[in-house]
Backbone as CSV, one residue per row, in Angstrom:
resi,resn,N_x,N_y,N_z,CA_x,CA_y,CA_z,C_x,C_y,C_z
1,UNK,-19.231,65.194,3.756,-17.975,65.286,3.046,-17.457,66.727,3.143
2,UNK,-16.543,67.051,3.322,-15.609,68.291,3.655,-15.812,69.204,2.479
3,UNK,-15.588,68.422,1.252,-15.201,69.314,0.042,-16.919,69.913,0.070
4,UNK,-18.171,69.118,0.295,-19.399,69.453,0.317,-19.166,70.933,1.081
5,UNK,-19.362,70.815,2.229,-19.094,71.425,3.609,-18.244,72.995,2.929
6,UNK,-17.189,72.561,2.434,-16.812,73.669,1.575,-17.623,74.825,1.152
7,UNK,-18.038,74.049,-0.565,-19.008,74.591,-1.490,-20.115,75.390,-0.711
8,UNK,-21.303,74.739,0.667,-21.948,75.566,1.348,-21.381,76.625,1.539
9,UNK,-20.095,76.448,2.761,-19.523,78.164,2.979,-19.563,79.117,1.765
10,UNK,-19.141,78.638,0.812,-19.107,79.517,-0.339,-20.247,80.076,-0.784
11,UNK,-20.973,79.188,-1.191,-22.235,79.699,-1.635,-22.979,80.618,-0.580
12,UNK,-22.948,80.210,0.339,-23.794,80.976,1.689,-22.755,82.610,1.686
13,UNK,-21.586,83.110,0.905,-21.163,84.420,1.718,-20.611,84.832,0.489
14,UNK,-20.609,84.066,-1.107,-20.344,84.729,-2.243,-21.306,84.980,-3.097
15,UNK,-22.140,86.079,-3.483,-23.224,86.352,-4.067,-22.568,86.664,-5.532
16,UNK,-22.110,86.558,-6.150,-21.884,86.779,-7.765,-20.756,86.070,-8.355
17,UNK,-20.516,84.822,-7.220,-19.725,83.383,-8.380,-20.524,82.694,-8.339
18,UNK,-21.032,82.140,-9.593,-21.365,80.732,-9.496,-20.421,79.876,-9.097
19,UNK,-20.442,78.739,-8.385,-20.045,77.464,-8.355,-20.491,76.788,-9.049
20,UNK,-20.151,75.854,-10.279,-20.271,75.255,-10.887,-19.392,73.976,-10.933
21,UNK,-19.764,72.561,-11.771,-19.113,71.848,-11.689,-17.280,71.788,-11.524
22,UNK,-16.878,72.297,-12.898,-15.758,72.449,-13.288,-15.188,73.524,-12.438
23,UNK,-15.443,74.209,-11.524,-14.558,75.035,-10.580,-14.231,74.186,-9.376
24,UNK,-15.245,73.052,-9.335,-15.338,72.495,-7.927,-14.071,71.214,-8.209
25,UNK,-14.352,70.789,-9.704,-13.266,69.701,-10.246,-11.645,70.779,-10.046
26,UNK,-11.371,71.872,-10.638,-10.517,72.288,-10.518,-9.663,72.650,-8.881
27,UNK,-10.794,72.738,-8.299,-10.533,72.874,-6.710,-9.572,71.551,-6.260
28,UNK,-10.451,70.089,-6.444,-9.856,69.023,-6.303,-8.760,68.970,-6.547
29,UNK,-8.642,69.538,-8.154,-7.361,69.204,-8.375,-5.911,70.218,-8.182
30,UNK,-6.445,71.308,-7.279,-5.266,71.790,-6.502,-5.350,70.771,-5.380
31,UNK,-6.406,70.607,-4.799,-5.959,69.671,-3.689,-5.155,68.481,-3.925
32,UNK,-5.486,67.733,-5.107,-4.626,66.725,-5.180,-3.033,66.933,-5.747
33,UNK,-2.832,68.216,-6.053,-1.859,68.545,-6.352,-0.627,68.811,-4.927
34,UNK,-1.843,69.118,-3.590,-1.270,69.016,-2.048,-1.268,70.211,-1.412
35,UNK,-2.060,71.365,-2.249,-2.776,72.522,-1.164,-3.654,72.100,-0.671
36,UNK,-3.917,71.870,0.954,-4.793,71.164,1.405,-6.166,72.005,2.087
37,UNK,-6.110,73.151,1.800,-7.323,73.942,2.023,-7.951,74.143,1.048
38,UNK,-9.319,73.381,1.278,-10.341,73.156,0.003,-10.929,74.810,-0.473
39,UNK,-11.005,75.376,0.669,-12.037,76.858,0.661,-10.586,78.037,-0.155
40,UNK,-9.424,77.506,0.079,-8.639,78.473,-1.061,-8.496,77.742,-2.552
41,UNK,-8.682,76.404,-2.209,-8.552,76.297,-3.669,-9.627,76.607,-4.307
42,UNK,-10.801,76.448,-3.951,-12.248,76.710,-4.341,-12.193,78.470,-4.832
43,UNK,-11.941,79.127,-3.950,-11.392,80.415,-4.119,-10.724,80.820,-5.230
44,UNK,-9.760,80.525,-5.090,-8.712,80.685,-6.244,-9.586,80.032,-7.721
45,UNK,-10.114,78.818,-8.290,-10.671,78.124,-8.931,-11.582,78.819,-9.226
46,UNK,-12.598,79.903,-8.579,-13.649,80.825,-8.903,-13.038,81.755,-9.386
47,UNK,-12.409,82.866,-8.396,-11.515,83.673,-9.042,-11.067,83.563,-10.468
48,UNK,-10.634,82.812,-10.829,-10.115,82.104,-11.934,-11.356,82.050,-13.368
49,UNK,-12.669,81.427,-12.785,-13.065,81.120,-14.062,-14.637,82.166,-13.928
50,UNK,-14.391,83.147,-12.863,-15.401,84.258,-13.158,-14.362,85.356,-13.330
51,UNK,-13.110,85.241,-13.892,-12.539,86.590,-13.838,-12.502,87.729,-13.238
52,UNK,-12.568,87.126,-11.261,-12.463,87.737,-10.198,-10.865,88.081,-9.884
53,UNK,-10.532,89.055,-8.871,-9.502,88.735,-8.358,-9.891,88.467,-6.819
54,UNK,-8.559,87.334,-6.758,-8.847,87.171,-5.230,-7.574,87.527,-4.180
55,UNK,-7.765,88.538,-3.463,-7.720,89.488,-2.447,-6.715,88.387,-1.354
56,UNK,-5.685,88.288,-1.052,-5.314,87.228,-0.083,-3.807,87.511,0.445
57,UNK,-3.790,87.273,1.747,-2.549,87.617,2.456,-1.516,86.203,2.835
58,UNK,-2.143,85.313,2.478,-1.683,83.910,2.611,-0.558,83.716,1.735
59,UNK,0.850,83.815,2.226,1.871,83.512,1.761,1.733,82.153,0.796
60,UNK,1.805,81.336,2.196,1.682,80.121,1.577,1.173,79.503,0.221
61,UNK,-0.317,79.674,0.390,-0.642,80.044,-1.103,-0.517,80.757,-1.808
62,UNK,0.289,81.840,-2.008,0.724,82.128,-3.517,2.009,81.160,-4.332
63,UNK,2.936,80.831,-2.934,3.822,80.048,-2.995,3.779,78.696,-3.670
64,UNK,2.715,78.183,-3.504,2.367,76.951,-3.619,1.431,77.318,-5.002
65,UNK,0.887,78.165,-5.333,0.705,78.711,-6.641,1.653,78.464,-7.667
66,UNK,2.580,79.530,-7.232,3.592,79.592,-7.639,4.069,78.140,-8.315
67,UNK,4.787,77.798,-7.291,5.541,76.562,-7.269,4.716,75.614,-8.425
68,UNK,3.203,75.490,-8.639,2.709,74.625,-9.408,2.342,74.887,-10.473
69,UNK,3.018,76.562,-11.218,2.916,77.057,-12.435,1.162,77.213,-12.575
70,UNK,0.700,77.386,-11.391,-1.043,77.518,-11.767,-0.969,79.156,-12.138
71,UNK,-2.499,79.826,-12.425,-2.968,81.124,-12.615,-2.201,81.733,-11.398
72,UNK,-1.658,82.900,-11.391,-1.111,84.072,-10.581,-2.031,85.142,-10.670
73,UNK,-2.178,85.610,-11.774,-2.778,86.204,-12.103,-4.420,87.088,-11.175
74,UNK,-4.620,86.002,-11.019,-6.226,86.202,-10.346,-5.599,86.725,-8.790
75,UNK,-4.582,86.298,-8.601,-4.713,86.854,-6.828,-3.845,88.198,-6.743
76,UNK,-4.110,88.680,-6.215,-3.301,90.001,-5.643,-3.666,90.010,-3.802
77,UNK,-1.993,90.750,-3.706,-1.667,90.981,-2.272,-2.401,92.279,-1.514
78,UNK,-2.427,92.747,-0.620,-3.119,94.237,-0.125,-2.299,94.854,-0.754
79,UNK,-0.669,94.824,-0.647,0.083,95.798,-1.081,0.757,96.212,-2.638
80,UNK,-0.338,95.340,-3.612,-0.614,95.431,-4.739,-1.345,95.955,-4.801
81,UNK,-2.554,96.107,-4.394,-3.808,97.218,-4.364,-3.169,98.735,-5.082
């Protein structure tokens, strides 16, 4: 399963988020909301509930952030730095 396939990448190259249930449910449910990249929503969804920020140049997704009144908050651009 993909969303599985996901969670590995993550876990294998992020050493201080847990993944836990409810980040992985929240992931889904950007996806079902129709951001279709599991590894940013997963991202964003950690970010989010370890009070990370996440670092990202992907228009698209902030847009689509945006657009769905989710957390802003957690991501910043390089040129916010």
């Amino acid at each position: 399963m993909r969303i599985m396939e996901c969670v590995r990448v993550i876990r294998n190259t992020i050493n201080n988020a847990a993944i836990d249930e409810e980040a992985v449910r929240e992931a889904i449910s950007i996806y079902n909301l129709g951001h279709r990249d599991m590894i940013d929503n997963l991202l964003h969804s950690l970010a989010r509930r370890n009070k990370f920020k996440l670092l990202t140049v992907d228009k698209e997704l902030i847009k689509f952030i945006d657009r769905q009144g989710l957390p802003r908050e957690v991501m910043v651009t390089p040129s916010e730095l």
